[in-house]
VOGU-3710 file (C-alpha; in Angstrom, 3 decimals, decimal comma):
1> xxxxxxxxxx> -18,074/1,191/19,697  -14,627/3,673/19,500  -15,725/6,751/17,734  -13,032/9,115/16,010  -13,501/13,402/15,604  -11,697/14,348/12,202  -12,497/18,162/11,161  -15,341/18,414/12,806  -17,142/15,241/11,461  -17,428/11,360/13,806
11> xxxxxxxxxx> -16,006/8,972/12,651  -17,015/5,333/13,891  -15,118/1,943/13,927  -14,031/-0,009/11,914  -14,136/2,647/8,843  -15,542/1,390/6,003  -14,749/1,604/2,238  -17,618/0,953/0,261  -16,307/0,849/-2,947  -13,065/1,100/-4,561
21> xxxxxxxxxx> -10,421/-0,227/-6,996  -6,970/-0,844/-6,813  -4,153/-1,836/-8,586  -0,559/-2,688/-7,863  3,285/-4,320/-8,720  5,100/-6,243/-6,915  8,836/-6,335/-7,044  11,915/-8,213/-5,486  14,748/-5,888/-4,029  17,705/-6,562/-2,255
31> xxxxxxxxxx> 17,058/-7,095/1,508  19,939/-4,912/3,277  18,134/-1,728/1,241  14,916/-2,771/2,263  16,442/-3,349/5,957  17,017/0,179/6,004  13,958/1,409/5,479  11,551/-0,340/8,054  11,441/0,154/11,278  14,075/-1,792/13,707
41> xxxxxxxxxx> 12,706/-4,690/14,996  10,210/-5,758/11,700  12,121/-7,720/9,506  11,296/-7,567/5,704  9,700/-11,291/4,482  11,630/-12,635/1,698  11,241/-14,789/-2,086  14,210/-16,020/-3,513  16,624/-14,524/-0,485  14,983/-10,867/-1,806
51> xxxxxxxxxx> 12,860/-8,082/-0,144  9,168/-7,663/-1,384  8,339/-4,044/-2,308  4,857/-3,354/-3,236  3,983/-0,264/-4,981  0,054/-0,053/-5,098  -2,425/2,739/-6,098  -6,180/2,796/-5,614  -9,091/4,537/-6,821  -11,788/5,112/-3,570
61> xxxxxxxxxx> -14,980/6,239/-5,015  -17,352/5,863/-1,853  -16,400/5,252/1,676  -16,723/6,712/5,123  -13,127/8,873/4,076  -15,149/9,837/0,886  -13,300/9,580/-2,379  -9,836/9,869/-3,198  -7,023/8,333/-5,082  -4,111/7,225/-3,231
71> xxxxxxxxxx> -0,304/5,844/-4,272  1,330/3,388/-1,420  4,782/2,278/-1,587  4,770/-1,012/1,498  7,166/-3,359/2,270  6,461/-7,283/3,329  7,379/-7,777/6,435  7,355/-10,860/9,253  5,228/-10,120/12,134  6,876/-8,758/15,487
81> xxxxxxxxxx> 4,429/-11,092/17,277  5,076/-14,124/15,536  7,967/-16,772/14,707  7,989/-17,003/10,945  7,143/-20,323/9,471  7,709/-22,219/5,905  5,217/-21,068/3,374  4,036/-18,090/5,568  3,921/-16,053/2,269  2,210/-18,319/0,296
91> xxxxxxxxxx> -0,675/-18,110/2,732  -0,657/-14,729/3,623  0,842/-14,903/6,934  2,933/-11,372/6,537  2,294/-8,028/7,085  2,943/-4,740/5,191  4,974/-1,588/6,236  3,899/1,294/5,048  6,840/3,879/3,944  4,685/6,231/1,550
101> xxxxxxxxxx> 1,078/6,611/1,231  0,446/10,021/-0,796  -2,918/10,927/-1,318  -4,948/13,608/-3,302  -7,333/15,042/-0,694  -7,091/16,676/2,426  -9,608/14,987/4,736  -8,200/11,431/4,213  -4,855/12,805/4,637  -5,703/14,396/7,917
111> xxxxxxxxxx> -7,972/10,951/8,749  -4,662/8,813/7,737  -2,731/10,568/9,866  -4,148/11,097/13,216  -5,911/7,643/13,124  -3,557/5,174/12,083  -0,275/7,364/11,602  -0,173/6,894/8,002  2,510/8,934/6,474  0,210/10,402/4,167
121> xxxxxxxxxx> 0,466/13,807/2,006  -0,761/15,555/-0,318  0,416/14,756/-4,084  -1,978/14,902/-7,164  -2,494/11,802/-8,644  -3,759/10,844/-12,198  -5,322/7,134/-12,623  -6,561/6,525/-16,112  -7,133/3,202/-18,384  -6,504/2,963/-22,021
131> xxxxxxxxxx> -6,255/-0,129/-24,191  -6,268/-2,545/-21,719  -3,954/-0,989/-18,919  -4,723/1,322/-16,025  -1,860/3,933/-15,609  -0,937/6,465/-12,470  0,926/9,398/-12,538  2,137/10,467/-9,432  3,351/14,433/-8,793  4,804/16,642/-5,385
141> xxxxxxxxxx> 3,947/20,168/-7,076  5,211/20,559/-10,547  7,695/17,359/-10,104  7,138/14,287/-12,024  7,683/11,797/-9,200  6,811/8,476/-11,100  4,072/6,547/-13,890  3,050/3,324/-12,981  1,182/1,181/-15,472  -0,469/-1,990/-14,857
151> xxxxxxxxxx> -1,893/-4,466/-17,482  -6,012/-5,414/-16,272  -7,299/-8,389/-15,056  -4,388/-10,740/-15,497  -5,495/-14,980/-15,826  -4,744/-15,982/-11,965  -8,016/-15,722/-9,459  -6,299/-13,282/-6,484  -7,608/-14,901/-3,135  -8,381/-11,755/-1,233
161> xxxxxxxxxx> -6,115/-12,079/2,307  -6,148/-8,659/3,917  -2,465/-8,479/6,166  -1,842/-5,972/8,664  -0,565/-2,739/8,390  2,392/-1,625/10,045  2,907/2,161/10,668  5,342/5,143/12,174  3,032/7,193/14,407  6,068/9,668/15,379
171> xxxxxxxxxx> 7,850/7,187/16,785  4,994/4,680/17,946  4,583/1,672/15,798  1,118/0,970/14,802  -0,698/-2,057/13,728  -3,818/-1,971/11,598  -5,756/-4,849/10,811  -8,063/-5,047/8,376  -10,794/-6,989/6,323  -11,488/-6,567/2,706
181> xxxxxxxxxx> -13,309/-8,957/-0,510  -13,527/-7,665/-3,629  -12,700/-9,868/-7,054  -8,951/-9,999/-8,293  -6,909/-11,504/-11,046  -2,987/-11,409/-10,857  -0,235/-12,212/-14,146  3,606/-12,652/-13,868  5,030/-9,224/-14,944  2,382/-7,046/-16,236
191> xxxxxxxxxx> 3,779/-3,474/-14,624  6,301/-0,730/-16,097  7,318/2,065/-14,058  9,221/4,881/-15,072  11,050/7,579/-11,800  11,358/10,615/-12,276  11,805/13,496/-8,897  11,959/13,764/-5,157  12,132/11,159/-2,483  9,815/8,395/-3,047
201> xxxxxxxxxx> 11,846/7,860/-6,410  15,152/8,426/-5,190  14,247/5,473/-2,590  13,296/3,472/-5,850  16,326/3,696/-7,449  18,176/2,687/-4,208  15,943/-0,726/-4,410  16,922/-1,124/-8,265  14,046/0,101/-9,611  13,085/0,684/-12,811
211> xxxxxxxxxx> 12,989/-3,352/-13,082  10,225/-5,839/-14,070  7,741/-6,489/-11,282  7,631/-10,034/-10,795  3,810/-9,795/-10,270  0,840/-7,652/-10,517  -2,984/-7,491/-10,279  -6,306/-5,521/-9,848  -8,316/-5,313/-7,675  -12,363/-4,474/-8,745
221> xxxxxxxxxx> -15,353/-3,954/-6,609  -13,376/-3,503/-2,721  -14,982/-3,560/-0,076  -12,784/-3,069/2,924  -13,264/-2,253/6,688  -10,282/-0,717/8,686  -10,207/-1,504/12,474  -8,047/0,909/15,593  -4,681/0,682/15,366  -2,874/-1,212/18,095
231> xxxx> 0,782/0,668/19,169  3,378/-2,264/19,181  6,170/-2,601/21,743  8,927/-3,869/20,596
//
């Protein structure tokens, strides 16, 4: 089996997450924005003629990248590999882009990168729950670069369908795939975000954002396994 050397320490295939939680907003954005930002050749998946950006942040208390929190800003897109069909997106048959994927310790950032190509960085980030919803703060320094909030355990079971990742290694297009199960619940709206600083919510407001997520969800008890990445030719 592939084995990976990140500071020093072996890493072995597929990486596993032992436990973690996420939670995350979905929201529809006009499609020529969203265009812009992914890659040439993926082509954002759409609802209602609109782009699906996901903005998702997760809590990783055990796992072979130890723990973290993390803050991902993805994009649905069609597969390069694949001609879309009807009711793809009902049945998970997309894929995500990453764009951001900021994260509060230096190991998985170094891990995210030279793995996968993740465009991760360092950022602190502040999950905490009161009354019902889970909030996360996300700051670059002393900038405020966002707060997203997200009401818990919504009333619609989440079937757990893991899509592939899509990523910009320098110019090399990776694909991740992935497995995960844990237990999620979704409900229509249930996120507020307010922007604040820097690039991540500068790209926001480009997509219309702040706005009402269409959807959200949690995510409790993940258990996920991360395989190679696989460069795409497009």
């Amino acid at each position: 089996m592939t084995t990976v050397v990140v500071q020093g320490r072996t890493l072995e295939f597929p990486i596993v997450v032992r436990k973690a939680t996420t939670w995350s907003a979905q929201f529809l954005v006009p499609m020529s924005r969203a265009q812009e930002l992914v890659p040439k050749g993926l082509e954002p998946a759409t609802m209602f003629g609109k782009a699906i950006l996901a903005l998702a942040f997760v809590r990783y208390e055990d796992g072979d990248l130890d723990a973290y929190n993390e803050f991902a800003v993805s994009f649905a897109v069609k597969p390069h590999d694949r001609k879309p069909k009807p009711f793809d997106l009902m049945h998970g048959k997309v894929c995500a882009y990453i764009r951001h994927l900021p994260v509060d310790q230096p190991f998985t950032m170094e891990a995210g990168r030279s793995i996968w190509g993740y465009p991760k960085w360092l950022a602190r980030i502040d999950i905490a729950t009161s009354n019902g919803v889970t909030s996360c703060g996300l700051r670059d320094g002393d900038a405020h670069v966002l707060t997203l909030s997200v009401d818990e355990d919504g009333p619609i079971p989440l079937p757990q369908r893991p899509i592939p990742t899509y990523s910009d290694a320098e110019g090399t297009l990776n694909r991740t795939p992935w497995l995960v199960t844990g237990n999620g619940r979704a409900r229509l709206r249930g996120a507020r975000i307010t922007l604040g600083d820097g690039e991540i919510a500068s790209e926001l407001r480009s997509l219309g954002l702040p706005k009402h997520a269409f959807m959200s969800n949690t995510i409790r008890n993940v258990h996920a396994e991360f395989g190679e990445p696989v460069p795409v030719l497009l």
